[in-house]
TIPA-59120 format. One line per 8 residues: number of its first residue (from 1); their letters; for each residue z, x, y of N, C-alpha, C. Coordinates in pm, whole numbers. Atoms other than C-alpha are relative to their C-alpha. Layout:
% residues N
NUM = a = Z X Y Z X Y Z X Y | ...
% end
This chain:
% residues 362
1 = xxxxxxxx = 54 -108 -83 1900 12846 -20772 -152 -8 4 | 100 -34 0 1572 12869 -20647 -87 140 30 | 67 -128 -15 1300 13183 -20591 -86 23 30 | 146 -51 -59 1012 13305 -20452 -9 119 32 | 32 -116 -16 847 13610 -20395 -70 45 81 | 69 -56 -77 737 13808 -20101 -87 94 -25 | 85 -105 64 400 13951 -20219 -60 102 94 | 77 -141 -53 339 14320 -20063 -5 103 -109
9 = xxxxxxxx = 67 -114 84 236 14506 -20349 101 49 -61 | -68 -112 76 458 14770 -20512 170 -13 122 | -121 10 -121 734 14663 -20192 23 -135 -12 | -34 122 19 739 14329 -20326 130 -36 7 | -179 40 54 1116 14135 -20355 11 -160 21 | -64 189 26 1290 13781 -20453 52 -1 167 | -51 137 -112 1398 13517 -20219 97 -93 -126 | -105 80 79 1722 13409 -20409 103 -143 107
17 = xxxxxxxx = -10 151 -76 1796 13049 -20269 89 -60 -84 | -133 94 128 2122 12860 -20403 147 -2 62 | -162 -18 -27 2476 12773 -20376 106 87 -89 | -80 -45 130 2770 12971 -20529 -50 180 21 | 29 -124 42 2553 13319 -20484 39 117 27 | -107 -110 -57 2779 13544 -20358 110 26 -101 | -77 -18 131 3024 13496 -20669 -96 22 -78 | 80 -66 123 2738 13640 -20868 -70 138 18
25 = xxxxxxxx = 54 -59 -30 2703 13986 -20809 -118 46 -82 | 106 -111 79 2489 14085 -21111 -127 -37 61 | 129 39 -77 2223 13930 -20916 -92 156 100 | 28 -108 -51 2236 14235 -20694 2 119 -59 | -48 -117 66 2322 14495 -20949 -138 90 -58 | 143 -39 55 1930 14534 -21041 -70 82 131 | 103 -25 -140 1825 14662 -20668 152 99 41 | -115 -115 -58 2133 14893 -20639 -16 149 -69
33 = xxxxxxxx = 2 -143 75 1989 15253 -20749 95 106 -6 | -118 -94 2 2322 15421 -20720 129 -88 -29 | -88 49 -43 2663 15336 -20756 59 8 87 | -135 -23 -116 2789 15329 -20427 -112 -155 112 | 41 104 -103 2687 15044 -20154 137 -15 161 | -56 1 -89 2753 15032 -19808 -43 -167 55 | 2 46 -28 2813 14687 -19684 7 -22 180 | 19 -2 -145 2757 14592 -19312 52 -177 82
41 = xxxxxxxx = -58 130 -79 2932 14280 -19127 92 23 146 | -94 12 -131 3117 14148 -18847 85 -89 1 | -155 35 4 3443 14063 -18717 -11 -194 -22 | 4 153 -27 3324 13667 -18775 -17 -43 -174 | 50 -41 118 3200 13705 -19106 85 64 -101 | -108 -113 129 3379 13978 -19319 125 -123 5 | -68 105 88 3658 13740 -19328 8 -75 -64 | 18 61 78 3518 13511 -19480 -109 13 -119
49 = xxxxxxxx = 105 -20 100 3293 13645 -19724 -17 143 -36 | 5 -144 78 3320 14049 -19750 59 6 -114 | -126 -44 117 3637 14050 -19969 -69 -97 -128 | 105 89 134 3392 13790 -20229 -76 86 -57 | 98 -106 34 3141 14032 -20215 18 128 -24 | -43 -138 16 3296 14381 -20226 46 -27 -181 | -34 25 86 3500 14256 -20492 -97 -25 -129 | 82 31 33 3229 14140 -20676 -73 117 -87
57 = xxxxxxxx = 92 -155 16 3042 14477 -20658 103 92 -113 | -103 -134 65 3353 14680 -20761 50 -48 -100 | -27 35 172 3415 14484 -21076 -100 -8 -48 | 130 -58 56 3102 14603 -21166 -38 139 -7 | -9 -113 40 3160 14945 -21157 -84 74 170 | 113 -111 -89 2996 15022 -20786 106 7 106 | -83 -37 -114 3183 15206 -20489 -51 -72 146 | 45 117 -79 3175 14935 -20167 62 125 123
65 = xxxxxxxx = -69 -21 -163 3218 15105 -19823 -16 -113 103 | 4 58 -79 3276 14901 -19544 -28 45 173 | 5 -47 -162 3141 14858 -19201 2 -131 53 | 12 152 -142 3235 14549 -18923 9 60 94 | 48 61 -186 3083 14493 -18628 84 -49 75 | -42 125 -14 3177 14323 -18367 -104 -103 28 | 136 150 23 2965 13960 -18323 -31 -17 111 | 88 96 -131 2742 13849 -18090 -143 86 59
73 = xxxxxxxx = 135 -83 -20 2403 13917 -17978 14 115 119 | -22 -106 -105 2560 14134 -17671 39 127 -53 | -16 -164 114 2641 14432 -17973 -88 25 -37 | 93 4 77 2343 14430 -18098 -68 119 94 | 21 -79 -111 2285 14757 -17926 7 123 -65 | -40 -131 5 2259 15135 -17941 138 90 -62 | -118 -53 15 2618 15208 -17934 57 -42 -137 | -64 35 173 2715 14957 -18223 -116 30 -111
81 = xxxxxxxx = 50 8 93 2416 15013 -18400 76 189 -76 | -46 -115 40 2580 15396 -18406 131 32 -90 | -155 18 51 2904 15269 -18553 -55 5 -160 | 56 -55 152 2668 15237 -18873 4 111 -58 | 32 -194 16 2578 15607 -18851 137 16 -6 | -110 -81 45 2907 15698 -18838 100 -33 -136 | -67 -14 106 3042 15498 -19127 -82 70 -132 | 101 -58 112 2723 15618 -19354 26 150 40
89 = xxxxxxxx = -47 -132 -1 2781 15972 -19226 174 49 -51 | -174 -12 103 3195 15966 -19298 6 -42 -101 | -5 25 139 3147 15826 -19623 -78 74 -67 | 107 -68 60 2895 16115 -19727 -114 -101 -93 | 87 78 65 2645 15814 -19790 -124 90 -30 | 143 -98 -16 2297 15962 -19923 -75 -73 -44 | 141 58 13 1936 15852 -19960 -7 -132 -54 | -9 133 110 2019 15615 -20237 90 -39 -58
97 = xxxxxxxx = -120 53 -25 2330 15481 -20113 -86 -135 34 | 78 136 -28 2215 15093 -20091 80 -71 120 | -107 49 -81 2331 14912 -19738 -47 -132 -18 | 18 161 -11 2363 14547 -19759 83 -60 121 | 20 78 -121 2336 14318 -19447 62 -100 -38 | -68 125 41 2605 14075 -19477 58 -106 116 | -27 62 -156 2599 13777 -19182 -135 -50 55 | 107 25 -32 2319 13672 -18976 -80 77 54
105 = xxxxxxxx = 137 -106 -24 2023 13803 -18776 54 114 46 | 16 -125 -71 2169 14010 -18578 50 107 -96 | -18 -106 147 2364 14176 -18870 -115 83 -72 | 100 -57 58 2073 14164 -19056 -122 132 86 | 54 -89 -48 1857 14315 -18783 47 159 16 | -52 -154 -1 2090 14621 -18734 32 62 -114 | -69 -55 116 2175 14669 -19058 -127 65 -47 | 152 -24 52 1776 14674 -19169 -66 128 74
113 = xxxxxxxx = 50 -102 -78 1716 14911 -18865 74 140 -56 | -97 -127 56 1993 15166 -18968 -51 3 -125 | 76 2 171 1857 15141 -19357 -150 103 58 | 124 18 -35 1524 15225 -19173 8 157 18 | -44 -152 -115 1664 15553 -18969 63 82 -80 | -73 -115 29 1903 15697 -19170 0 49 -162 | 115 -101 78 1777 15993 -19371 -125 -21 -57 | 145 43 -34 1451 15845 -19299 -61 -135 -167
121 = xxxxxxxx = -13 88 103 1543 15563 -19523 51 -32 -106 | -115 36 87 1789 15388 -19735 -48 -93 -83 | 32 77 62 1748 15091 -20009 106 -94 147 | -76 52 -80 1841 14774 -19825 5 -139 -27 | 9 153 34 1957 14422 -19891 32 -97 92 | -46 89 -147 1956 14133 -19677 105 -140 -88 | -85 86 26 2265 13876 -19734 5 -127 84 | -22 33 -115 2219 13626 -19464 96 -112 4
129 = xxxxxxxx = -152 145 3 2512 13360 -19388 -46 -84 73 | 40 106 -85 2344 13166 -19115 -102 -104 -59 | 151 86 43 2051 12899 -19146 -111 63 92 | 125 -52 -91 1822 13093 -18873 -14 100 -104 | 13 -138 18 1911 13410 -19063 -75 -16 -121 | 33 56 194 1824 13220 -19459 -176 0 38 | 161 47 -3 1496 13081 -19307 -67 84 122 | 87 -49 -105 1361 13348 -19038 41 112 -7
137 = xxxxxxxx = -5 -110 -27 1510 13677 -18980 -4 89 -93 | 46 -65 137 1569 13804 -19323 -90 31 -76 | 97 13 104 1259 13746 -19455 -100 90 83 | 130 -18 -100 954 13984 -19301 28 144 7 | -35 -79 -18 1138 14304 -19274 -21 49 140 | -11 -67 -126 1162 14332 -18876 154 6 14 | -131 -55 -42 1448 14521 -18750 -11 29 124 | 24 -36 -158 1542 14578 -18389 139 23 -1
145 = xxxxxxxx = -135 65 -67 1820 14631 -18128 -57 -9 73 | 46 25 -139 1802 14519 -17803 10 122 138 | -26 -105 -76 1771 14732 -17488 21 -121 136 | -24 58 -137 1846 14594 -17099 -131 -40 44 | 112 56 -49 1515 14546 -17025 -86 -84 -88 | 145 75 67 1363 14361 -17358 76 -53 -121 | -49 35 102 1506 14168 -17668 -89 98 -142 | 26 -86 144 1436 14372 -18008 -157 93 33
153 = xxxxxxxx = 72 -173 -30 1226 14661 -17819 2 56 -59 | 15 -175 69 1360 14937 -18026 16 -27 -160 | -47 25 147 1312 14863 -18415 -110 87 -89 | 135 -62 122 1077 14923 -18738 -13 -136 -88 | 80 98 116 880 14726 -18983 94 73 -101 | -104 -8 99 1153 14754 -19272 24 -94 -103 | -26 134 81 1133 14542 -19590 158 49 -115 | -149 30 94 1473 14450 -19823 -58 -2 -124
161 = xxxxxxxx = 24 7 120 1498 14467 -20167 19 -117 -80 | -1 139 44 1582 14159 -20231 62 -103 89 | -79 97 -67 1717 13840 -19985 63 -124 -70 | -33 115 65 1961 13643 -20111 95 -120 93 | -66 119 -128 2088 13307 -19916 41 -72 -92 | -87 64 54 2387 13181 -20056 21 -150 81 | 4 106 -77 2353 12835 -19890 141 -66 27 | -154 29 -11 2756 12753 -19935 45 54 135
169 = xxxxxxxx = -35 -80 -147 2801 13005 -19625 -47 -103 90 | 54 60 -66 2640 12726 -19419 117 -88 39 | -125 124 25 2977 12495 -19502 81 80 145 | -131 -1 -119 3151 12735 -19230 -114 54 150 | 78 0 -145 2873 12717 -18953 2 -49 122 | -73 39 -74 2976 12639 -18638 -139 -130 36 | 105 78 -45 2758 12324 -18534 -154 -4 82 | 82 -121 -77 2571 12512 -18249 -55 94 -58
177 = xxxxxxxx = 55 -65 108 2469 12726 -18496 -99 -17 -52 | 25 31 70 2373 12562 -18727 -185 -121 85 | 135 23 -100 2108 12355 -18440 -125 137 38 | 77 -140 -44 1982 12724 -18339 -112 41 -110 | 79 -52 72 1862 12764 -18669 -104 -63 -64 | 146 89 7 1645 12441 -18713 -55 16 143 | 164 -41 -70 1429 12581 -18421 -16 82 -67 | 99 -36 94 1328 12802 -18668 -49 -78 -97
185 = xxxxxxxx = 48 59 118 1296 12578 -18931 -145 -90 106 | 127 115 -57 1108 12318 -18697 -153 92 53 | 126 -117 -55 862 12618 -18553 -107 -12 -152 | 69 8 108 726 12603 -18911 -97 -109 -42 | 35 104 43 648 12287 -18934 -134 0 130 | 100 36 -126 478 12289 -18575 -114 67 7 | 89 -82 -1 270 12582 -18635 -117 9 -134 | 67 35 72 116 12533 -18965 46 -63 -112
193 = xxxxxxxx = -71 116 80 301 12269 -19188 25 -120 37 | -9 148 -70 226 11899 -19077 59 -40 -68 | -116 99 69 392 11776 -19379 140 33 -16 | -166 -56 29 726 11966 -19376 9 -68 148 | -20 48 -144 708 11872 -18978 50 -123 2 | -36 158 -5 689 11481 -19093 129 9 -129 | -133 35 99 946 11548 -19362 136 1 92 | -100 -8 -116 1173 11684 -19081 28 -105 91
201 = xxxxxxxx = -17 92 -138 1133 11393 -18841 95 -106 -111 | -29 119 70 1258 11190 -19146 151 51 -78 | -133 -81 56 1549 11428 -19265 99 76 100 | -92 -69 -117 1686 11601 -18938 140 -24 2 | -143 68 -3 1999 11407 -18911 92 68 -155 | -28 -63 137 2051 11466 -19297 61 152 14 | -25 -96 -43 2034 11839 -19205 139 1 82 | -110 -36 -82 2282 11824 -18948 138 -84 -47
209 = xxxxxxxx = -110 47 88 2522 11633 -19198 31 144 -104 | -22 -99 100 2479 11939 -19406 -34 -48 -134 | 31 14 139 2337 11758 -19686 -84 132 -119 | 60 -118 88 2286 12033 -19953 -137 7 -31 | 127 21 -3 1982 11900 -20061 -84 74 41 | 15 -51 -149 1843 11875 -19766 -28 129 45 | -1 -189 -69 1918 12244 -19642 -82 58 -94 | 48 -94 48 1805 12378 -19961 -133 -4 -11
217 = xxxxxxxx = 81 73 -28 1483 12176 -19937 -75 84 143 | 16 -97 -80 1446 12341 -19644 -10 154 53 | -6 -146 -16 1523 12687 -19659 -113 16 -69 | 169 -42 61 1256 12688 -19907 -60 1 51 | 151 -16 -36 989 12577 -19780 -10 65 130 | 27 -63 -160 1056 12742 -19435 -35 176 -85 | 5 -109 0 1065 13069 -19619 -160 64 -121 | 120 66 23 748 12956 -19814 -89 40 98
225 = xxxxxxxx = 102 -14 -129 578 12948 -19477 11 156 21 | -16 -136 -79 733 13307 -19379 -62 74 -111 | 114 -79 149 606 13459 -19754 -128 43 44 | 139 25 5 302 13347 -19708 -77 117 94 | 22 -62 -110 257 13470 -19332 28 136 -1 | -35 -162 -46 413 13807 -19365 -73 102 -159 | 91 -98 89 207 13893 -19719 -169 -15 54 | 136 16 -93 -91 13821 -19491 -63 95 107
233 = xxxxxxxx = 32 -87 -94 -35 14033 -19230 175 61 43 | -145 -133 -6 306 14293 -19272 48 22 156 | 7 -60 -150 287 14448 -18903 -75 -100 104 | 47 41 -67 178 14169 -18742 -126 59 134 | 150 7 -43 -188 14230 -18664 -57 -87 82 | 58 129 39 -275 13896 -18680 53 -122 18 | -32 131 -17 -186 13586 -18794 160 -25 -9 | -182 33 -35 222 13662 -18827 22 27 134
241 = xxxxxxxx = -41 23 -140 210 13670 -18428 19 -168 24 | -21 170 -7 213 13265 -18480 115 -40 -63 | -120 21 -8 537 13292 -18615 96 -2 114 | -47 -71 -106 639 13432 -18242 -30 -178 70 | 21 46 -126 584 13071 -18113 121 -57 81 | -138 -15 -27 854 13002 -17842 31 80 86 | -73 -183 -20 959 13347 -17842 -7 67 97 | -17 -75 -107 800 13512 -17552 76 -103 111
249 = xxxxxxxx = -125 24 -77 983 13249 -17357 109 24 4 | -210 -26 39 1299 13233 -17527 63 122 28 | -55 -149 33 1337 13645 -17542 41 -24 147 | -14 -32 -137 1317 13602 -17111 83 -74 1 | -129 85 4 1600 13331 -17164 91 81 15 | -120 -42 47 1826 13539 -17358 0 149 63 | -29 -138 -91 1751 13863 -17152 27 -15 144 | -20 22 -169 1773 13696 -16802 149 -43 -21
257 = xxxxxxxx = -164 44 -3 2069 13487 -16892 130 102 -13 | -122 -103 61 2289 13827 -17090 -11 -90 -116 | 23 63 187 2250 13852 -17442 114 -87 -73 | -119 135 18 2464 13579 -17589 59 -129 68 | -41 78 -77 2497 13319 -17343 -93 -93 -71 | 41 91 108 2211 13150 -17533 -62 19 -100 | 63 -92 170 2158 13172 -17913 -132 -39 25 | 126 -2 33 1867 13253 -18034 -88 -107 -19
265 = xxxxxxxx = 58 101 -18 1725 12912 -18127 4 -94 77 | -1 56 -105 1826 12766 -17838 -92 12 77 | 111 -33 -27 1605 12971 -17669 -175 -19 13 | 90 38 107 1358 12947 -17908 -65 -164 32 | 36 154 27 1343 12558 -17851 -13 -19 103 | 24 19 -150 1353 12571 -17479 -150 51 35 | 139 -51 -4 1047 12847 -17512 -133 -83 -47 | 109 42 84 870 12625 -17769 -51 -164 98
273 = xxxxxxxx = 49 106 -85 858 12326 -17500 -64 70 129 | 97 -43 -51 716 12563 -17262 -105 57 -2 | 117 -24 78 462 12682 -17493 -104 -165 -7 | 58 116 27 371 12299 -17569 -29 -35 147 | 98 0 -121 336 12263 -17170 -125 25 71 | 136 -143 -48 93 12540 -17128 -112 -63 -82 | 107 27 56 -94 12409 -17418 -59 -157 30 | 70 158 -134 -109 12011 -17238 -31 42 42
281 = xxxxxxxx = 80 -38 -124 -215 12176 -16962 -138 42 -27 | 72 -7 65 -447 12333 -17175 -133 -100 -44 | 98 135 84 -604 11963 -17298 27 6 -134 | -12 -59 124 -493 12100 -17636 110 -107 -86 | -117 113 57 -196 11826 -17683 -20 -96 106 | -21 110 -115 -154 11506 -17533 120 -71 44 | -151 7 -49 144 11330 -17374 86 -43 -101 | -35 71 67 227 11144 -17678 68 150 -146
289 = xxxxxxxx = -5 -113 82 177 11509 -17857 204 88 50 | -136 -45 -71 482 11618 -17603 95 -78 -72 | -53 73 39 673 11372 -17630 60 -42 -162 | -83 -34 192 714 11391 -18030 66 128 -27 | -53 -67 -16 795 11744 -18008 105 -10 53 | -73 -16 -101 1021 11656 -17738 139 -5 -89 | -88 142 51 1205 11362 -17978 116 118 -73 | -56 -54 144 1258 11593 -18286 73 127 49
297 = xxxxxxxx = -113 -69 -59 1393 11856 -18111 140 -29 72 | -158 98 -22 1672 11648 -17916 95 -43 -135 | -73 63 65 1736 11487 -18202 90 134 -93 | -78 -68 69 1809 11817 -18362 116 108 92 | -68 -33 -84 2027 11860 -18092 -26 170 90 | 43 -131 -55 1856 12184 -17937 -58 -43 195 | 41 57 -148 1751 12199 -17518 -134 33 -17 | 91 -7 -28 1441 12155 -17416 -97 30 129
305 = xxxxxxxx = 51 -101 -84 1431 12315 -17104 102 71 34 | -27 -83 -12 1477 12605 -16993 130 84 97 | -176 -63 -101 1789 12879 -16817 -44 -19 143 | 64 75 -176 1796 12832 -16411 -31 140 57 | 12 -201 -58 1621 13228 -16364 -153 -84 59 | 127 -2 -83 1329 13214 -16101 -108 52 -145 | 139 -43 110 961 13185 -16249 -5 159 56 | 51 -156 -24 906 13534 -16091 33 120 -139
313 = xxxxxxxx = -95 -76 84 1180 13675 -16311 -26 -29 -145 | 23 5 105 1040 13503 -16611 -105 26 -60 | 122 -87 97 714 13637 -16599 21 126 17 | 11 -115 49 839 13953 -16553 47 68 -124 | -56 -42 153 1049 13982 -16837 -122 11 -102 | 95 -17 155 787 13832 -17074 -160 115 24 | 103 -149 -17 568 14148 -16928 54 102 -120 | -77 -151 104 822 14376 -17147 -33 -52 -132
321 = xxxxxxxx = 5 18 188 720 14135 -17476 -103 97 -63 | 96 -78 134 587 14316 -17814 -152 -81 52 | 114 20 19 304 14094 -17776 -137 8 144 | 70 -57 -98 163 14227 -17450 -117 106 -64 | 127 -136 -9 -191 14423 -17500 -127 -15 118 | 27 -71 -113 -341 14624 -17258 27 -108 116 | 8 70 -107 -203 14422 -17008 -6 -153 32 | 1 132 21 -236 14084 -17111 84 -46 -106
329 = xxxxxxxx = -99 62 97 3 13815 -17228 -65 -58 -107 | 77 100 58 -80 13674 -17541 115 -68 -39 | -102 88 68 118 13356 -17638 -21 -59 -84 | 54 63 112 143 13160 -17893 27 -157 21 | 1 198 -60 16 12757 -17819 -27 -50 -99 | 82 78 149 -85 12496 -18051 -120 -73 80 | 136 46 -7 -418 12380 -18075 20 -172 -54 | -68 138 42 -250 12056 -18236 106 19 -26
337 = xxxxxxxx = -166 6 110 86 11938 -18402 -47 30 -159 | 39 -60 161 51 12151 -18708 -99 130 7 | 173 -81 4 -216 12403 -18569 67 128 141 | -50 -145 -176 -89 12738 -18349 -145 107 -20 | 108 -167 17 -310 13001 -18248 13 117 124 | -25 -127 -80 -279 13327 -18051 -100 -29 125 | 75 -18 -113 -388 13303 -17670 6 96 151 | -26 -49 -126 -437 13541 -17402 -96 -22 120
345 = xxxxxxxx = 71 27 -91 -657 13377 -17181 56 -103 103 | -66 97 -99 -376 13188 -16949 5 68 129 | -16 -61 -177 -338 13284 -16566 128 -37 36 | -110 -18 -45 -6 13379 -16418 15 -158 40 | -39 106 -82 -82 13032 -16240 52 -99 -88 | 0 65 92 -87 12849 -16576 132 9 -58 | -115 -36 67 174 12999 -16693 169 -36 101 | -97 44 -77 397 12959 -16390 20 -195 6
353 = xxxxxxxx = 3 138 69 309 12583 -16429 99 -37 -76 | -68 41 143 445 12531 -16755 109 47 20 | -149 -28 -7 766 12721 -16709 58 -99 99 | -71 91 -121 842 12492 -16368 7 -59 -49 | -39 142 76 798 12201 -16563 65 16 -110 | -83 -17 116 1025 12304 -16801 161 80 74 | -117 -19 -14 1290 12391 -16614 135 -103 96 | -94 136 -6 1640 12212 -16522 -31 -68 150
361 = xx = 7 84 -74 1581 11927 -16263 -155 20 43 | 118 29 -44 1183 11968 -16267 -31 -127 64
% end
C-alpha cells in the first residue's frame, strides 16, 4: 500500500493507494465518528463490491445503510441526487452519520455534494473504483451535478476524509473505461510533469494490459500532481484551473452530445487536442509538439477529435463554463509539453479555428 497526504491544514486526509483495500475495513474505522455509515453506489458497482464493503463495516460493529443509483453520467442530476436525501432522511441519518462514495466520479461527485448539503454537512469518504475516479475526481474535494445547460454547474468545494483506491477494482473495468481515465492521467503529465509524460510514452501499452505495477505507479504520481495543485490553491483561484486543461472543450462535448454518449475522458482528450490547436496557433507548440501529443493519446486509445455539434454551439456552451470571468473565456493552453498556463486573451476567431480543425473530417 502506498500514501500520501493532501495538505490543507486541520482538513488534511490520506491517499490510501493499494490492492486488496476494500477487504480491510479498519482502514476506514478511524474517520467514521459514529457508528452508523451510509454507503452510496450504483446499479454497476454495488454488485460487485458493496456486499465486500458493508460487510466489512458491520463486522466491525458499524450500522451500513444502503443507497444505489442508477449509472451513468445522464443521473447525475437533481432528481437522483434526491434519492440520497431520501435514503439519509428514512434512515434518521444525523450530522455524524459518515457517507461513503463507493464507484466512480460521478458517484463520487454526488455522493460528496449530498455529504456537503445535508444538515449543512456530513463526514465523507471517497471509495473510487474507476482509474479517472483513483487519479482525478476523488482527490480535490469538488462536487457537482449536472444541469441541461452546463456539466457540474451546481456543486461545492467539499473535501473527504480520507480516499482510498483499491486498485483490484480496476480488474473489472470495462476497457473504454479504463482509456477515459488515462486522459486524466496523461493531462498531468502534459501540464506540469515532463518526466511522468516521458514515462507514459514508454509504459502506455503496459497500462492498458493492466499491469499492476504500472497502474499503481501511476495513480501515484497522478495524485502527487493533484496534492500538490489542490494544497496550493483549494477553490481554484489560481493555479488548480490548469488542472481544467481539455475541459472547457470536453464539458461542450458531453453537454451537446447528452450526458453519457461520451465519457468523460474521452472528451477530455478530444478537448485537450483542441486546446493544443489553439496553443499552435498560438506559436506556443510546434507541429512536431502536436503530433506527439497526438501519438500518445491514440496510442492510449482515446479520440482526438472532436463530437459533429456546430462551432456556434460549441462556443456557446463553453460560455456556461466555471471558468468564464466577467465575460471572458479563460482556457487552459500549454506554453510547452510539460508547461500549461491560464489564458484569456483568445478571440472567438481563434478559438473557432482550433475547434474546426479538430473536428471529424477537417
Amino acid at each position: 500500500m502506498q500514501s500520501l497526504t493532501v495538505q490543507l491544514g486541520e482538513r488534511s486526509y490520506p491517499i490510501l493507494i493499494g490492492s486488496g483495500l476494500l477487504r480491510q475495513p479498519e482502514l476506514l474505522l478511524p474517520y467514521l465518528p459514529r457508528k452508523k455509515a451510509v454507503i452510496v453506489s450504483n446499479t454497476t458497482i454495488a454488485p460487485l463490491y458493496l456486499d465486500c464493503l458493508a460487510k466489512g463495516l458491520r463486522a466491525n460493529g458499524i450500522e451500513v445503510v444502503e443507497s444505489v443509483l442508477p449509472d451513468g453520467e445522464q443521473h447525475k442530476d437533481l432528481q437522483t441526487l434526491n434519492q440520497i436525501f431520501d435514503t439519509l432522511l428514512g434512515n434518521r441519518c444525523e450530522r455524524s452519520t459518515t457517507l461513503i462514495a463507493l464507484g466512480g466520479g460521478v458517484i463520487g461527485d454526488m455522493g460528496g455534494f449530498a455529504a456537503a448539503c445535508y444538515q449543512r454537512g456530513m463526514p465523507f469518504i471517497q471509495v473510487p473504483t474507476t482509474l479517472l475516479s483513483q487519479v482525478d475526481s476523488s482527490v480535490g474535494g469538488k462536487t457537482a451535478i449536472n444541469h441541461p445547460l452546463g456539466k457540474n454547474m451546481v456543486g461545492a468545494f467539499y473535501q473527504p476524509k480520507i480516499v482510498l483506491a483499491d486498485t483490484s477494482t480496476l480488474n473489472t473495468l470495462p476497457d473504454r473505461e479504463l482509456s477515459s481515465g488515462l486522459a486524466e492521467v496523461i493531462k498531468y503529465g502534459l501540464i506540469r510533469d515532463l518526466p511522468f509524460l516521458e514515462w507514459l510514452e514508454h509504459n502506455v501499452e503496459s497500462l492498458l494490459e493492466r499491469n499492476p505495477e504500472a497502474l499503481a505507479f501511476a495513480i501515484h504520481r497522478s495524485c502527487v500532481n493533484k496534492a500538490e495543485v489542490v494544497a496550493a490553491d483549494e477553490r481554484e483561484t489560481g493555479e488548480r484551473a490548469l488542472l481544467n486543461l481539455g475541459h472547457t472543450f470536453g464539458h461542450a462535448i458531453e453537454t451537446g452530445m447528452g450526458y453519457g454518449e461520451w465519457l468523460h475522458g474521452e472528451a477530455v482528450a478530444a478537448g485537450t487536442m483542441m486546446a493544443v490547436a489553439l496553443s499552435r496557433l498560438k506559436g506556443w507548440l510546434d507541429d512536431a509538439d502536436v503530433h506527439r501529443i497526438e501519438h500518445l493519446l491514440l496510442r492510449a486509445k482515446l479520440p482526438i477529435t472532436g463530437a459533429p455539434i456546430a462551432v456556434d454551439r460549441y462556443l456557446e456552451l463553453m460560455r456556461h463554463d466555471k471558468k468564464v470571468e466577467d465575460g471572458r473565456l479563460r482556457l487552459v493552453l500549454l506554453k510547452g509539453v510539460g508547461s500549461a498556463i491560464v489564458s484569456d486573451d483568445s478571440s472567438d476567431a481563434q478559438i473557432r479555428v482550433a475547434i474546426e480543425s479538430r473536428l471529424p473530417n477537417a
